[in-house]
C-alpha positions as CSV (number, residue, x, y, z in Angstrom):
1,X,2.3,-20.6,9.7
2,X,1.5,-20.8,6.1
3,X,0.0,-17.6,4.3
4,X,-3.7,-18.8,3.8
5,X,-3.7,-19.9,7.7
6,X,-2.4,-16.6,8.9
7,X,-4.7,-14.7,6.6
8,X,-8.1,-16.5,8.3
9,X,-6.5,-15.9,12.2
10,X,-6.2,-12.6,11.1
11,X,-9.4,-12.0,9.0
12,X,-11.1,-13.9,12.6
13,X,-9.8,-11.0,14.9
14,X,-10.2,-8.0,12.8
15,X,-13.6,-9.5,12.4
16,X,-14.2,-9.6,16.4
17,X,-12.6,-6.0,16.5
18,X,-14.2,-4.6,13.8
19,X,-17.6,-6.5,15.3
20,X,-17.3,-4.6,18.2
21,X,-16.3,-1.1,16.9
22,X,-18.9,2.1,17.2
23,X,-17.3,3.5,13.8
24,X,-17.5,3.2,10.2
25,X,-15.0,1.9,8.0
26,X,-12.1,1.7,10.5
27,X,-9.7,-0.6,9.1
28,X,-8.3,-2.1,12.8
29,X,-5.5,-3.8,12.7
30,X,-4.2,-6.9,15.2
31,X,-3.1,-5.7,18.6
32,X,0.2,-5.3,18.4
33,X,3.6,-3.8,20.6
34,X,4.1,-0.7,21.2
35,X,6.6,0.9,18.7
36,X,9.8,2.3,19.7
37,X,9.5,6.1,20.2
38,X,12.4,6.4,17.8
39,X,14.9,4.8,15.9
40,X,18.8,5.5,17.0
41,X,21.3,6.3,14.4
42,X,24.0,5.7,16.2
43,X,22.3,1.9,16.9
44,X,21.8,1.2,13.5
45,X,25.4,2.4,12.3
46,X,26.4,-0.1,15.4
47,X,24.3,-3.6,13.4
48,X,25.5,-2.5,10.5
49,X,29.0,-2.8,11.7
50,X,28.4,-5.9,13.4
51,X,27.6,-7.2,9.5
52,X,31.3,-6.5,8.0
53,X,32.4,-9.8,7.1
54,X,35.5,-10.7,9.4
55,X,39.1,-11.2,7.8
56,X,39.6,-14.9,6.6
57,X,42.3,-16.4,8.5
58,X,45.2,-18.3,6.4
59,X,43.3,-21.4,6.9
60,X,40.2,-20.2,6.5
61,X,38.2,-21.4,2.6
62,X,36.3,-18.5,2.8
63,X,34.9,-15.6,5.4
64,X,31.1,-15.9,6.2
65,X,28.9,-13.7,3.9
66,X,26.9,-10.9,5.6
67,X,23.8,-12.3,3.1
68,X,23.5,-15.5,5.2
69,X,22.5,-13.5,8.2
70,X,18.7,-14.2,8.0
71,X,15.2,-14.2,10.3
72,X,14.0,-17.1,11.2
73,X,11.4,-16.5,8.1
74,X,14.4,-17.0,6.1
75,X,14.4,-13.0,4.8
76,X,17.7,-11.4,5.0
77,X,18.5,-8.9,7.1
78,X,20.3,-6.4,5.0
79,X,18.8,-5.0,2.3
80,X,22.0,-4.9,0.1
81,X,21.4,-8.3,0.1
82,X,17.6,-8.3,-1.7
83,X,18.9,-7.6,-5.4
84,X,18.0,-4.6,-5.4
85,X,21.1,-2.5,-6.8
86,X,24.1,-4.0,-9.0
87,X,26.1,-2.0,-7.6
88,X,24.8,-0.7,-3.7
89,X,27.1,2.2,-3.3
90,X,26.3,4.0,-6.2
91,X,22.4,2.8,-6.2
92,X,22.4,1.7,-9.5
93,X,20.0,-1.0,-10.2
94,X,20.0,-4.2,-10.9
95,X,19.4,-5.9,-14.4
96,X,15.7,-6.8,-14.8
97,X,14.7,-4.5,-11.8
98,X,12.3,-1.4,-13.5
99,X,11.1,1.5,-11.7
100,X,7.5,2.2,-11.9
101,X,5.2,5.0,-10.7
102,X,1.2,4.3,-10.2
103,X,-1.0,6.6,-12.1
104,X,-2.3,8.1,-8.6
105,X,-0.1,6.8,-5.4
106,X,-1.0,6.6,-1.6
107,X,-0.5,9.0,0.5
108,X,2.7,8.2,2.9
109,X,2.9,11.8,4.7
110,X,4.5,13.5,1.9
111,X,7.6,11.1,1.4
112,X,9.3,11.5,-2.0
113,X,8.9,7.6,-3.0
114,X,10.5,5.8,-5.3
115,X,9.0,2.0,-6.5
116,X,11.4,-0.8,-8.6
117,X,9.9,-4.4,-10.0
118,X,11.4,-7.5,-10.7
119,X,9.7,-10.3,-12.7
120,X,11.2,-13.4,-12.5
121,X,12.3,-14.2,-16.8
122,X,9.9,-17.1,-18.5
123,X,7.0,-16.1,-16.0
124,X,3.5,-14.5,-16.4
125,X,1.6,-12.7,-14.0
126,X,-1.5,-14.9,-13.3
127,X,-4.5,-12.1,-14.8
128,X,-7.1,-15.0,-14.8
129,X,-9.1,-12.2,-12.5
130,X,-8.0,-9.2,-13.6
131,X,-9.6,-7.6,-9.9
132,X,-6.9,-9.9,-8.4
133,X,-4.0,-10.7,-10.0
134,X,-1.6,-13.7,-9.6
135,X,2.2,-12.8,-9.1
136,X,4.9,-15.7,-10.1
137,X,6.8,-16.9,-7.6
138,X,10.2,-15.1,-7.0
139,X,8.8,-11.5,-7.6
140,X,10.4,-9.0,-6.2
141,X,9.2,-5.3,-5.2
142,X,10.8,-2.6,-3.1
143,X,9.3,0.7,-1.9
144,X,11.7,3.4,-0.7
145,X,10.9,6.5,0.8
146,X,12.6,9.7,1.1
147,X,12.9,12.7,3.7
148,X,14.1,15.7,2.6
149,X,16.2,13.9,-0.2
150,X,17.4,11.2,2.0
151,X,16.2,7.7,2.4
152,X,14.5,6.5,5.5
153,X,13.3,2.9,4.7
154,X,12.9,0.7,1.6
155,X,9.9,-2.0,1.8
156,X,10.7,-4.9,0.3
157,X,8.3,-8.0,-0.8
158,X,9.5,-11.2,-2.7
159,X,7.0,-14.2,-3.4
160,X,8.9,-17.2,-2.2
161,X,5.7,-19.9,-2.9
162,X,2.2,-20.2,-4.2
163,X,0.8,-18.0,-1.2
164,X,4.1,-17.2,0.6
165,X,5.2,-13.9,0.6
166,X,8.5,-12.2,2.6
167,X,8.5,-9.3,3.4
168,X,9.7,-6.4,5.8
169,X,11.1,-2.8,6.4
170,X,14.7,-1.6,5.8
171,X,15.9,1.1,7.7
172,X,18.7,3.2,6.1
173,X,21.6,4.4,8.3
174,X,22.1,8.7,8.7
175,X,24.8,7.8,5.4
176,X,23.0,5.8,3.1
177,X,25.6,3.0,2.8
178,X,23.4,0.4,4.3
179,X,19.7,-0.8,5.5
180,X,19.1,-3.0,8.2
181,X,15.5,-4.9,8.6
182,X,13.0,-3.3,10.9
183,X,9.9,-5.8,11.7
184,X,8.4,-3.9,14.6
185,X,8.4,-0.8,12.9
186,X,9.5,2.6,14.7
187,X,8.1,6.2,15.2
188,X,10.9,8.5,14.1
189,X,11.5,12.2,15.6
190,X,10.0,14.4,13.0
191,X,6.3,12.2,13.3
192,X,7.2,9.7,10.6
193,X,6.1,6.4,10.9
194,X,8.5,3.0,9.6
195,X,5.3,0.9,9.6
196,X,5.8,-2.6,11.7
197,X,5.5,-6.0,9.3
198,X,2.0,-6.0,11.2
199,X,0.6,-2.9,10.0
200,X,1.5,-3.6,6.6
201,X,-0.7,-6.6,6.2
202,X,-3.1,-5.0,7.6
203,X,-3.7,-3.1,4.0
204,X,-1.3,-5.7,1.9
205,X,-3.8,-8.6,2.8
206,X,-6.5,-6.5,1.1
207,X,-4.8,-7.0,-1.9
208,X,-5.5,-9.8,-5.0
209,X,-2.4,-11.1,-3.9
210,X,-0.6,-8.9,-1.8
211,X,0.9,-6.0,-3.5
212,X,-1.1,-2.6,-3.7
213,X,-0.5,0.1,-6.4
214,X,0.6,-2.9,-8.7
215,X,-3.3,-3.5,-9.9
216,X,-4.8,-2.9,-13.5
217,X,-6.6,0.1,-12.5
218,X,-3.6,1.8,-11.0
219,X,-1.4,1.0,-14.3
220,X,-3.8,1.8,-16.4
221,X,-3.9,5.4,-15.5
222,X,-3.1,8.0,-17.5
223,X,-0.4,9.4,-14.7
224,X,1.2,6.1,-14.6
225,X,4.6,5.4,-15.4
226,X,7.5,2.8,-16.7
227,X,5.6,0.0,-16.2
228,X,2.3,0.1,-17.3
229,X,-0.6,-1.7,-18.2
230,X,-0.3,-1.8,-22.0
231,X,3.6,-2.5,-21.3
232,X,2.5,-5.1,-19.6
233,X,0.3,-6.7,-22.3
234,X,2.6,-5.8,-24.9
235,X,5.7,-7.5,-24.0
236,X,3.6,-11.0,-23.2
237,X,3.7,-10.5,-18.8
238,X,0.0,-11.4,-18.9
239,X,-1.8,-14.3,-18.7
240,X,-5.0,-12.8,-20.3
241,X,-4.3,-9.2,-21.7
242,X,-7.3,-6.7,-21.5
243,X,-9.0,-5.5,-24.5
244,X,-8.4,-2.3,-22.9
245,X,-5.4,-0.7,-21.4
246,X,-5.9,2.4,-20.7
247,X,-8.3,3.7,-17.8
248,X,-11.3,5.7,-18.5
249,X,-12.5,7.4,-15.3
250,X,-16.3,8.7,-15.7
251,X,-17.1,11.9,-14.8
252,X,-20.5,13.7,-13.7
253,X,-22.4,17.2,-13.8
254,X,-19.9,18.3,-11.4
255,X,-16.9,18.0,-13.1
256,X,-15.0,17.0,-10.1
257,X,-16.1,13.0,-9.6
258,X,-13.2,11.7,-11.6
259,X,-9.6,12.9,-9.8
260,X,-11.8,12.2,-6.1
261,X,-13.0,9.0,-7.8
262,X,-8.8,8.3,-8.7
263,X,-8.2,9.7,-4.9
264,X,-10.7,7.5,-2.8
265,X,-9.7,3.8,-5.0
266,X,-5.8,4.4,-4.2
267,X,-5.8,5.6,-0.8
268,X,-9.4,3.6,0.3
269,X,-9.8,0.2,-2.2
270,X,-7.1,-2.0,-0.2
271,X,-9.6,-2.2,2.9
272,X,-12.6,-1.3,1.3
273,X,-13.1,-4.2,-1.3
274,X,-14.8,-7.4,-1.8
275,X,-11.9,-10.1,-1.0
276,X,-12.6,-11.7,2.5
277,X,-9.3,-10.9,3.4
278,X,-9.6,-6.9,3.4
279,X,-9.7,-4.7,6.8
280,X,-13.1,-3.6,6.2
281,X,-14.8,-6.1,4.2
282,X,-17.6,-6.3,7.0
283,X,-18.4,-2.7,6.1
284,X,-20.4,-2.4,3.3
285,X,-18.6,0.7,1.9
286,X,-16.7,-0.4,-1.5
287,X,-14.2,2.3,-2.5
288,X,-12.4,-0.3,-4.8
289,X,-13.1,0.7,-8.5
290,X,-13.6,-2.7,-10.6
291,X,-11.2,-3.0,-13.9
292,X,-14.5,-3.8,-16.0
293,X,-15.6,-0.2,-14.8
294,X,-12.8,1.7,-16.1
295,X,-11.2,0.0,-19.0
296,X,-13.8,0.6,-21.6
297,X,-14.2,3.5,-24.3
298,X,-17.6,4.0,-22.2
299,X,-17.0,3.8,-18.5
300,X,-19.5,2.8,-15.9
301,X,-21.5,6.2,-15.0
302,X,-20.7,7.7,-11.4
303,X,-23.9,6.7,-10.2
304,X,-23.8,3.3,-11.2
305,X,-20.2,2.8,-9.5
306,X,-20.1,0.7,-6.4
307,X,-18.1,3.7,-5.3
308,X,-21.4,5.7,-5.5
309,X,-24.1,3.4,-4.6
310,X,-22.1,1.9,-1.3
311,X,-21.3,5.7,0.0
312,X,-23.7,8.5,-1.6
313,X,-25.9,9.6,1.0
314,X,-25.7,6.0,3.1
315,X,-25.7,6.1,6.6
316,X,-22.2,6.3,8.3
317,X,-21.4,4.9,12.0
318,X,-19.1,7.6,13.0
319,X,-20.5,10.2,14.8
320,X,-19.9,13.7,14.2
321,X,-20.0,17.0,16.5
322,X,-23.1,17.2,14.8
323,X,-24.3,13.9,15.5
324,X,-25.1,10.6,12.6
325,X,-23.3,11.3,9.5
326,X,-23.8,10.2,5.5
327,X,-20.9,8.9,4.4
328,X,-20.7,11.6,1.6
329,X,-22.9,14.0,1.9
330,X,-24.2,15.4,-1.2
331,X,-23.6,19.4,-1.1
332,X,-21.4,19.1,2.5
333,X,-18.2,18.0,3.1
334,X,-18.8,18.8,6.2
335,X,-21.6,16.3,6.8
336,X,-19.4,13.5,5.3
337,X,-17.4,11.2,7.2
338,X,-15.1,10.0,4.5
339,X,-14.0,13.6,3.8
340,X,-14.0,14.1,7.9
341,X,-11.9,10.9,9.1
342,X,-9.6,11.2,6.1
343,X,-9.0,14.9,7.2
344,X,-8.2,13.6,10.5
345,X,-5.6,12.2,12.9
346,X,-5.1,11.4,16.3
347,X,-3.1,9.2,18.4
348,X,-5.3,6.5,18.8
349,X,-5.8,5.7,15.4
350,X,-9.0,4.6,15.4
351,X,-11.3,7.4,13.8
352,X,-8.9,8.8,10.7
353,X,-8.8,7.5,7.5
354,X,-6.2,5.9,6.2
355,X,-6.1,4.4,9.8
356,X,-2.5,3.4,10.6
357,X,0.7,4.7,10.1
358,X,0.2,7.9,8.7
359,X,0.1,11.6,10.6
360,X,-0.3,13.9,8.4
361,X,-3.0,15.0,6.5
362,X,-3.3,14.8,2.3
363,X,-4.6,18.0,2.0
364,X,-4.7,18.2,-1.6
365,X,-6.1,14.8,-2.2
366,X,-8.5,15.5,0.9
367,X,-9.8,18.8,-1.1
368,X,-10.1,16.9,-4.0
369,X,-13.0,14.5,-2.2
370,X,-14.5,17.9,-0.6
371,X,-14.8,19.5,-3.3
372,X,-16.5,17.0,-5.1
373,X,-18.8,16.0,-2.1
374,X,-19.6,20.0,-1.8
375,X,-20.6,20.3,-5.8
376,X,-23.2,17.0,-5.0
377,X,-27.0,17.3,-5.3
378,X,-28.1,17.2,-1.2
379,X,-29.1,14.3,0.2
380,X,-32.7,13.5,0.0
């Protein structure tokens, strides 16, 4: 099924779920199969093994690669095989593939992560929108994410035509010398969650084109790192290069809007945007910051952010203990239900915010948003 086809089925039933939900801002996803309570080491060292390429015979030209063992989407199956590292064993990257860090980056449950790009050489990233970019076709980006020093899973994304994207999970074995795809995801022993491909477009489809943490806004702030916004624009990757490349985030009388502000657009803009495609574009809550907003010597006051307007003292469909909520509730966190559903989770997934694949709680980026919704005028 071609991208833009899969994007309207799926836009269609989140649309019916969402249609039918009693809650605010939930960003369903498709029904999907139940995840595997847990991923076995011992299985994964077993695939791996199964991937050794087999001892030519005398007659043989040459012994089958482990790289040619694909999906039926045509994605490998092994992340060695992504281009990732030069050289896999010692993890050292490969030429043209940069590490970057986004200035504030989404929650994953505390994993340590670690984020590498590769832009294919004579190419530009498409910035004709600079809300929505345009990536060239054979981009490459990985995600990996680290327990306790040691890696779990690398995410991997490569754009393989005009609105084709591959894409999938590798699951590292307990030594680190390989990764073998994961599509269906898996819910390890210690609570973390390898996300299925599903999940992941639930948020990625949100995105201008895909990616998320790879936008202006998030490389133009001042935390970010390695490749940037003004790298960008400097060494000739964009199509139309801002006049401004360096994110100013406004701030108000309370002196804590901009790092919540920072908070709410990395962790909340991927479903709660404009683009047709995004989880909760029904809802009219609209944590995604706009470029215009930010990249200027004189930012777009608080109050005049969409950020503001959509959420400041609106009505919210979840129901509290306490009964309707705003969604934030000037002078109460506690009367807020994007400070309440982001400060909770539950097995069903359907009230907490972000609402998949995490089960933990950000407490210091949830603190952030309370305190600023606590230093708030009240609501009328």
């Amino acid at each position: 099924m071609r991208a833009s086809s899969t994007r309207t089925f799926f836009t269609l039933l989140l649309t019916a779920s969402l249609g039918s939900a009693a809650t605010a801002g939930a960003c369903s996803s498709d029904p999907e199969p139940a995840v595997d309570a847990g991923v076995d080491t011992g299985t994964i060292d077993a695939e791996i093994a199964d991937t050794t390429p087999p001892t030519a015979d005398a007659g043989d030209s040459a012994a089958p690669s482990p790289c040619d063992d694909k999906g039926t989407d045509g994605l490998v199956n092994l992340l060695s095989c992504t281009g990732l590292y030069a050289d896999f064993g010692a993890k050292t990257l490969a030429p043209n593939v940069k590490p970057y860090v986004p200035g504030t980056p989404f929650w994953s449950d505390g994993a340590e992560k670690s984020r590498f790009l590769l832009l294919p050489a004579g190419q530009k990233i498409d910035t004709t929108d600079m809300d929505a970019w345009k990536w060239p076709i054979g981009t490459k980006v990985w995600k990996e994410f680290k327990l306790e020093g040691k890696r779990i899973e690398t995410r991997y994304y490569t754009k393989v035509g005009a609105d084709k994207w591959l894409r999938s999970s590798y699951r590292w074995d307990a030594t680190e010398k390989q990764a073998v795809r994961l599509d269906k995801g898996a819910k390890l022993a210690d609570g973390y969650e390898i996300p299925s491909v599903q999940k992941c477009d639930t948020c990625h489809y949100g995105g201008g084109d895909q990616l998320l943490g790879l936008d202006a806004i998030s490389l133009a702030m001042p935390d970010a790192q390695g490749i940037t916004l003004d790298g960008l624009a400097t060494d000739g990757w964009l199509t139309k290069p801002p006049a401004k490349t360096r994110a100013v985030f406004p701030e108000d009388a309370t002196g804590k809007a901009a790092k919540a502000i920072q908070w709410l657009h990395a962790n909340c803009a991927s479903c709660h945007n404009d683009s047709p495609f995004a989880a909760a574009t029904i809802i009219p809550l609209r944590f995604a910051l706009k470029s215009s907003e930010v990249l200027s010597d004189t930012p777009t006051p608080v109050r005049g952010l969409s950020l503001y307007t959509t959420a400041y003292c609106t009505n919210a469909r979840f129901v509290g203990d306490s009964g309707v909520l705003k969604n934030i509730a000037g002078g109460s966190r506690g009367a807020s239900a994007a400070y309440l559903r982001a400060n909770l989770r539950e097995p069903t997934e359907r009230e907490q915010m972000p609402p998949i694949a995490t089960h933990k709680i950000d407490t210091v980026g949830v603190g952030l948003i309370g305190d600023w919704f606590d230093a708030l005028p009240p609501c009328p």
